[in-house]
C-alpha positions in Angstrom: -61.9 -6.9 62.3 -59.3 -4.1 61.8 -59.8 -1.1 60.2 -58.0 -0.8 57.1 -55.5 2.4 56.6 -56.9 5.6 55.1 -55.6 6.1 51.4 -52.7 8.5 51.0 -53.7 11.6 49.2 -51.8 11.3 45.8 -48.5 13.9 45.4 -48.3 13.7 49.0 -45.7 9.9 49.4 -43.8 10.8 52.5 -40.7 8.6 51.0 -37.8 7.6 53.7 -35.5 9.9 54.6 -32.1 10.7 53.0 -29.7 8.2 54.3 -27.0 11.3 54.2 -28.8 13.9 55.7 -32.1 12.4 57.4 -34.6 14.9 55.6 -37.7 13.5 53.5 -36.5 12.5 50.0 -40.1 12.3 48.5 -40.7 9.2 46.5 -40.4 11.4 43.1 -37.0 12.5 43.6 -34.6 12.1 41.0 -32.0 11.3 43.4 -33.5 9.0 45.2 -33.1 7.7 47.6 -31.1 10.7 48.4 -32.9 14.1 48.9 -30.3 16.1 46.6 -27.4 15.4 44.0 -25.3 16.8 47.0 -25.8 14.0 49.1 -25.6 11.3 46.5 -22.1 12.9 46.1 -21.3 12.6 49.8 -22.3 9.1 49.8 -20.5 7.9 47.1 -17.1 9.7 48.8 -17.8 7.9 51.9 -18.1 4.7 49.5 -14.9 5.9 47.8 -12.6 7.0 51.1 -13.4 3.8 52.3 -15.9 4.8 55.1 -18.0 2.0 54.7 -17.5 -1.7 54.5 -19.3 -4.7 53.1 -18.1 -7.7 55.9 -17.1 -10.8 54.5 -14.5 -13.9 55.3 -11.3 -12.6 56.3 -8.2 -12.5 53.9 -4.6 -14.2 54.4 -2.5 -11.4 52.9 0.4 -14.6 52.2 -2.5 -17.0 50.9 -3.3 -14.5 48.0 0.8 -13.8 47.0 0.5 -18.0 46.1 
């Protein structure tokens, strides 16, 4: 039988890391799941400049003018 994990000491959630900047944004943050307001800010202008892309079916530029 396995042993099961040792309980985290509470505070202490290592959280993932910022998806901006890779540091530990602890579980408590408010900008989570950014470590700072500064990179929620740089990801949502990378959302807004276009940088990222949700794929889907492409689009007939003449199909949509009908």
């Amino acid at each position: 039988m396995a042993n099961p994990a040792p309980p985290r000491p509470a505070g202490r959630s290592p959280g993932r890391p910022c998806p901006v900047c890779g540091k530990p944004a602890p579980a408590e943050a408010p900008h989570r799941p950014f470590c700072s307001a500064r990179c929620k800010q740089v990801d949502l202008g990378r959302w807004l400049a276009g940088d990222y892309a949700i794929p889907g079916e492409p689009v007939d530029p003449l199909a949509e003018e009908e």
